[in-house]
Each structure stands twice: as C-alpha cells, then as structure tokens.
C-alpha positions in Angstrom: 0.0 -25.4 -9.8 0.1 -22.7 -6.9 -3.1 -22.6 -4.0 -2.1 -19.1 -3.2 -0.7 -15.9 -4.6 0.2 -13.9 -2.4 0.4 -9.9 -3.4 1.6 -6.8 -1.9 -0.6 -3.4 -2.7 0.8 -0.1 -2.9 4.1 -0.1 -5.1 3.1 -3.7 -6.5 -0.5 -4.4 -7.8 -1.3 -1.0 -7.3 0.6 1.6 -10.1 1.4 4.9 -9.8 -2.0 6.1 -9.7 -3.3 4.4 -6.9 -5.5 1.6 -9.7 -5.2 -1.8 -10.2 -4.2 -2.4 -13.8 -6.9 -4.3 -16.1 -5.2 -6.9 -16.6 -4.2 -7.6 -13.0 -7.5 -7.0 -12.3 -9.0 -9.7 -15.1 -5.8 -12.0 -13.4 -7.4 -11.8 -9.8 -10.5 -13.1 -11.5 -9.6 -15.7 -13.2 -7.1 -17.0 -10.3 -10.7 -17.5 -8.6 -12.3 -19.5 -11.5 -8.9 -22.1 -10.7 -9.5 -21.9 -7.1 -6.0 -20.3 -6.2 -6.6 -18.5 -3.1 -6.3 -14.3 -3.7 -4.6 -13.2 -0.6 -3.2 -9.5 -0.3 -0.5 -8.6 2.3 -0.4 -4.6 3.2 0.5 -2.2 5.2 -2.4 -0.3 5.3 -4.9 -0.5 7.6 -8.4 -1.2 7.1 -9.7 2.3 7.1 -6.7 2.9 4.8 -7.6 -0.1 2.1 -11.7 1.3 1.7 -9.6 4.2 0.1 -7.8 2.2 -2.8 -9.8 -1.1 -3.1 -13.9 -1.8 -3.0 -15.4 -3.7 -0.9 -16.2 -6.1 -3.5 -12.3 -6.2 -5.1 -11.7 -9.8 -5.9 -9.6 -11.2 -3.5 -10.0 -14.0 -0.8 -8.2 -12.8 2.7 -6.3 -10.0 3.9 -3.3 -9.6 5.9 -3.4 -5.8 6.8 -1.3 -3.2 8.8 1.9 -5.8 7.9 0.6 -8.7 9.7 -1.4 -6.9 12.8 -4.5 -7.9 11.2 -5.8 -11.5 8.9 -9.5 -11.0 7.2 -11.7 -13.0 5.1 -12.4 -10.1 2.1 -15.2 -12.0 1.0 -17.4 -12.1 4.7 -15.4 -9.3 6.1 -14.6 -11.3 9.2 -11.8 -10.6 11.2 -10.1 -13.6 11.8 -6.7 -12.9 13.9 -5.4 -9.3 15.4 -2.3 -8.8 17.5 -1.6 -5.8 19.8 1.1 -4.5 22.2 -0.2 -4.4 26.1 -1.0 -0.8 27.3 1.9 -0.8 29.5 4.3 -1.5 27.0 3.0 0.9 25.1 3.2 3.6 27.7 7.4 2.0 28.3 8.0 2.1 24.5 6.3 5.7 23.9 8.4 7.1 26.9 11.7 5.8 25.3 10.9 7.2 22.0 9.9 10.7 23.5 13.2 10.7 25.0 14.9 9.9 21.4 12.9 13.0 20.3 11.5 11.0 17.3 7.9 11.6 15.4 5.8 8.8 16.4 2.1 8.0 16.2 0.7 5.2 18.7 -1.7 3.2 16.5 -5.4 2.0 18.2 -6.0 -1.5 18.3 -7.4 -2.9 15.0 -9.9 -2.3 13.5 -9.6 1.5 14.6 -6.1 1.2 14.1 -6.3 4.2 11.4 -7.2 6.3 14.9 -3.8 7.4 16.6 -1.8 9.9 19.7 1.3 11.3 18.3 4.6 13.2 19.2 6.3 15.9 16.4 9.3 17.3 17.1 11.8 17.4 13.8 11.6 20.9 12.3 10.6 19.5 9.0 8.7 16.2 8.5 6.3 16.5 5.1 5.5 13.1 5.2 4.3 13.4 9.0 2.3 16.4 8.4 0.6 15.3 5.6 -0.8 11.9 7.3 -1.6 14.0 10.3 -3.7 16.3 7.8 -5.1 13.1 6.2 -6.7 11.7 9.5 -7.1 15.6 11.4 -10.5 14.1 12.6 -9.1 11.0 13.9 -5.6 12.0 16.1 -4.8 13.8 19.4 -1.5 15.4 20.6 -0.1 12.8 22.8 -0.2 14.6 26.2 -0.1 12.7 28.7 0.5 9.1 29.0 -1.9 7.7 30.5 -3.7 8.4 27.7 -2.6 5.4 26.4 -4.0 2.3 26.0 -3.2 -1.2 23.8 -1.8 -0.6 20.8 -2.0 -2.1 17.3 1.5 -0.5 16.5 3.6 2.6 16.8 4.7 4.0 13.1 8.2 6.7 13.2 8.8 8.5 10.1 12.3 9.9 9.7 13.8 11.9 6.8 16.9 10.6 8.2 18.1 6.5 7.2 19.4 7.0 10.5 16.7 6.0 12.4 16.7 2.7 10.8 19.3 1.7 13.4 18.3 3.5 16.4 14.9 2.1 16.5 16.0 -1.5 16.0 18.5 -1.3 18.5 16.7 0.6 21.1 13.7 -2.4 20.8 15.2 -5.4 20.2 12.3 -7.4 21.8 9.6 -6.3 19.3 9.1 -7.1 15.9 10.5 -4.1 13.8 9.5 -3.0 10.4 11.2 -1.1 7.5 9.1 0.9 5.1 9.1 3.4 2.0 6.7 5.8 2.4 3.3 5.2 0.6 3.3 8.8 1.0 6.3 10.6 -1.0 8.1 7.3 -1.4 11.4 8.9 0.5 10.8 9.2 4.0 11.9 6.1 6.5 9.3 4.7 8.2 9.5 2.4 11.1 6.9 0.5 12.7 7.2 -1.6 16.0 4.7 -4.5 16.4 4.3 -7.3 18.9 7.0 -9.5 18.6 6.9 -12.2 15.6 4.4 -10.2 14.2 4.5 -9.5 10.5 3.1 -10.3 6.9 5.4 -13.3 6.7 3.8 -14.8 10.5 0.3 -13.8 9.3 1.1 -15.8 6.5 2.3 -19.0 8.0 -1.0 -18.2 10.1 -3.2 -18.2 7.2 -2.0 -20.9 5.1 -2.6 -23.1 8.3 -6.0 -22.1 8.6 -6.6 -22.9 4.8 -4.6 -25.9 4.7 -1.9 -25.0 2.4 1.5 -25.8 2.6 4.0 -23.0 1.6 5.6 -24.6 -0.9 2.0 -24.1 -2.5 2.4 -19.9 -2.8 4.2 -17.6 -5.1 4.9 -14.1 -3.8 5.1 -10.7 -5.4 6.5 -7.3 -3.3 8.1 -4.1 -3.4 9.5 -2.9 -0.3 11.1 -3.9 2.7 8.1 -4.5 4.6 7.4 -7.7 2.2 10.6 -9.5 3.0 8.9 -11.5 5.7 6.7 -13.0 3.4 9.2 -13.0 0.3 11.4 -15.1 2.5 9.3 -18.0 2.9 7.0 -17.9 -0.3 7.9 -20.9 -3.2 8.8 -18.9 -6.0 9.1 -15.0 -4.7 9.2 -11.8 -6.9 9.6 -8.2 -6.5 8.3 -5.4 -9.3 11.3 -3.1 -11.4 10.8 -0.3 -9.0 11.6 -2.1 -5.8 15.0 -0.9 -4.0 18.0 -2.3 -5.5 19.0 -4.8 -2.9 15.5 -6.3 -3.1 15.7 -6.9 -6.8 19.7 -8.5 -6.0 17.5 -11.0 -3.5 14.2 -12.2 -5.5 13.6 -12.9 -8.8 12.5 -9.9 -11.1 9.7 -9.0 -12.9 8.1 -5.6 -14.4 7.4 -2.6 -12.7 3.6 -1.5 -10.8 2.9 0.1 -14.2 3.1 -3.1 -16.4 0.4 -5.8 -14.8 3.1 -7.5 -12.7 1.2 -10.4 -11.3 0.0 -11.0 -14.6 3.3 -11.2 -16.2 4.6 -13.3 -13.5 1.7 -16.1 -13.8 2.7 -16.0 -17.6 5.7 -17.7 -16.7 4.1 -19.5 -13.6 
C-alpha cells in the first residue's frame, strides 16, 4: 500500500472546467480515512490555487509554484520557500532584456502572484491575458533596481524556440518547461534557483514525513511534472498529456474521466 499520492492540478485532477471530478474528489477523501498522505504538486502559486481549490479541499501538503514553495494545506503553514538573490535577479533580467523575450520577475513567495515585467513580441495573447488577470498586482519593469529577490522569472513564447535559448543561456539555474494553463499552446519557461522543482520538493517532503519514495505513486500532465514522475514508484500521466509523456509513464484516462480514481482502481 502507497503513504503518498502525489497529484498534479491543472490538466490532471482538475478537468476542463477548472472542477475536481466527484469521484476524484470522494477518492481524496477516502485516501485520508487510509492514512495515505494527499499531497498536490503545482504550478500555481498560492494566490493562484485560492482561485480553483478551497481552503478546506482535502489534501495534506502542497508543493506550489513547481517546487518554489511546500505547505501544510491543513494548518496553512509554510514550511520551505526558495528564491533567486536580488542580484541574480537583476544579471538574469538584464540577459533576457537583451534576448528581447516577455518575461515577468516573480516576488518572493507568498506574494509571488505579485510581478515586474518586460513585453516586447508584437503578439503574445497568453502574456496579455495574465497581465490583465493580475492588472492590480504588476508594474512595467523600468528600471532595475527595482528588483529585488525573486521566487522565479516565468517567459512565455508562441515560439518552441525559446525552449532552447532559455536553457542554454542559464545553464546554472533550474529550468522549467510548461503548457500554458492559459490557452494550453503558448511555451512557457520558468527559471528557479538551482535544484529547485516539484521532484526536489518532493524528496524534501517525503523526508520531513518520513516516507520513503518507493512509498508514492504519481499522476501528471505536463512537462513540468517530469521531476517528480521521474522518481515516484509507480508514475502516470492523464490521455491528454503530450505524446512523449504518455511514450515515458504509464497511461491512464484523460482530466475528464476521475483519473486518480481510475488509477487507485488498479493500485
């Protein structure tokens, strides 16, 4: 029997419409009553999770912002945050000013939904409709000394291009690969301390709660849950994951279906 399930949100246990399914939701629930620990890993951050989740949505811990941040759900106590120095964050905001990319420079958590950007593609729908989102809570990045430590730095591209540029221009930080949660096409690209992601936050986590890994089962849907996927006992992604995610985990049903209910079925 499994101590921990371990559960990506948009794209996975949350469908189509933003809801967890009923009978995810009755799953979650009864994973409690057999003491398996509940533990979500997003890429939201928390300001971002109070939109799709309550605050009494039965899970256990939280590994939000893809790793940046661990909570106890239950107390609401934060119990680990990482962040990038102010004057790397001034370095790596100069370099990607110069690549002409549109980037927003994250606050530390928990304000982390807070953010200075750059725009400077003609056309970026997916940028321009987060920057509407959070109007109240961003500034044109002027100047910068503005900046201080960061949480993270997210690029969104059109373009698979910049997959590439930004891992090879910042080799010494932790880079992440996402689908938009957005329009589900744009690229988006997030630079974090380094070793920081869901799959660290993980290892962190299970330490804290004493549980070996061999103990987990996974489920994802993007490329931001391979860190996690990779080192999860028995790891699964949902039918509308990208194709070379469903070649490298085992398979279940879609976000639409209950997917962590059909894969305890089988569990």
């Amino acid at each position: 029997m499994y101590k921990a399930a371990v559960i990506d949100l948009d794209g996975t246990l949350l469908n189509d419409q933003r809801k967890v399914g009923l009978k995810d939701l009755l799953t979650l629930q009864e994973l409690e009553n057999k003491n398996i620990f509940r533990i979500i890993a997003t890429g939201r951050s928390l300001f971002s999770i109070n939109e799709v989740i309550p605050d009494d949505f039965p899970i256990d811990y939280l590994i939000f912002a893809a790793g940046a941040g661990i909570m106890n759900f239950k107390t609401k106590e934060i119990l680990k945050t990482f962040f990038i120095p102010s004057e790397k964050v001034k370095k790596i905001a100069r370099k990607l000013d110069l690549l002409k990319v549109d980037f927003q420079v994250r606050n530390k958590i928990p304000r982390s939904h807070k953010y200075y950007y750059k725009r400077y593609l003609k056309e970026n729908p997916d940028f321009d409709r987060l920057n509407s989102l959070y109007k109240n809570d961003i500034h044109l990045l002027k100047n910068y000394d503005e900046l201080s430590d960061a949480a993270r730095f997210i690029i969104i591209s059109p373009d698979e291009k910049i997959v590439n540029i930004i891992e090879n221009e910042f080799p010494d930080f932790s880079i992440i690969r996402a689908s938009s949660p957005i329009d589900n096409k744009s690229v988006w690209m997030e630079i974090y301390p380094p070793d920081v992601n869901k799959g660290s936050s993980l290892k962190f986590l299970c330490n804290v709660l004493n549980i070996n890994l061999s103990e987990t089962i996974g489920l994802g849907n993007d490329y931001n849950d391979i860190d996690f996927l990779n080192i999860t006992n028995r790891s699964y992604v949902v039918e509308n994951s990208p194709k070379i995610l469903k070649e490298t985990y085992l398979n279940t049903v879609s976000n639409n279906e209950n997917p962590l209910t059909e894969v305890l079925k089988v569990n």
